[in-house]
C-alpha positions as CSV (number, residue, x, y, z in Angstrom):
1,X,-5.7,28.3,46.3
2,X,-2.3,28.9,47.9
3,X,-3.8,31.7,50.8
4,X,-7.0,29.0,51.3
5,X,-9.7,31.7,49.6
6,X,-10.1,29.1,46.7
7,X,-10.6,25.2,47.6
8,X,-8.7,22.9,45.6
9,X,-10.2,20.8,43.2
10,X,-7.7,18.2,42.8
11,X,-4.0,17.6,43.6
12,X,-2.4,19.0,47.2
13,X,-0.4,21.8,47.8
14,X,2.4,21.6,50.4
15,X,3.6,24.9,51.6
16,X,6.7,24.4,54.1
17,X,5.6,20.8,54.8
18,X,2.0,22.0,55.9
19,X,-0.7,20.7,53.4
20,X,-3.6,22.9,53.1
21,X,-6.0,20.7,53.1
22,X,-4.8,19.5,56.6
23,X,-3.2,22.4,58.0
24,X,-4.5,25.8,56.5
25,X,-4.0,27.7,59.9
26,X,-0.2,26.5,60.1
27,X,0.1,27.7,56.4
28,X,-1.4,31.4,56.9
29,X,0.8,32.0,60.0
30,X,3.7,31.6,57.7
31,X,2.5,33.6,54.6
32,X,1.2,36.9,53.9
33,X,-1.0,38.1,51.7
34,X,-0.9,41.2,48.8
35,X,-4.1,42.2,46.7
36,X,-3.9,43.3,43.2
37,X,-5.4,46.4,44.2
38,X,-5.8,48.2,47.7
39,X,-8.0,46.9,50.1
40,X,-9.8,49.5,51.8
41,X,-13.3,49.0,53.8
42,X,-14.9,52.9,54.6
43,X,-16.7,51.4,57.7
44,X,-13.3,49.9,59.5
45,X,-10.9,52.7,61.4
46,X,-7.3,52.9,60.8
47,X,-6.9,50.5,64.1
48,X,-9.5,48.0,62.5
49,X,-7.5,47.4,59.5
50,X,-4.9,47.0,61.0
51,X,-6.3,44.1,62.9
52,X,-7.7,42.5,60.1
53,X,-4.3,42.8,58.0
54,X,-1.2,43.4,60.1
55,X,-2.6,40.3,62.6
């Protein structure tokens, strides 16, 4: 719910003053994301990932 992949059903979430509900984009420039697992698409280049996940 945190990264904005899973809507909240109830309450609010405040991540450095930002409320997701209100403010997702402000949220994601401030945190990062890790996957359990590697993420790794065969049809994106090195550059392409890159963009998706360094940017």
């Amino acid at each position: 719910m945190i990264t904005g992949l899973i809507p909240p059903t109830s309450g609010k979430i405040i991540v450095n003053g930002f409320d997701i509900a209100t403010s997702m984009d402000s949220v994601r420039n401030i945190l990062g994301l890790c996957p359990q697992y590697n993420i790794l698409f065969d049809q994106l280049t090195v550059r392409e990932h890159l963009r998706l996940f360094a940017i």
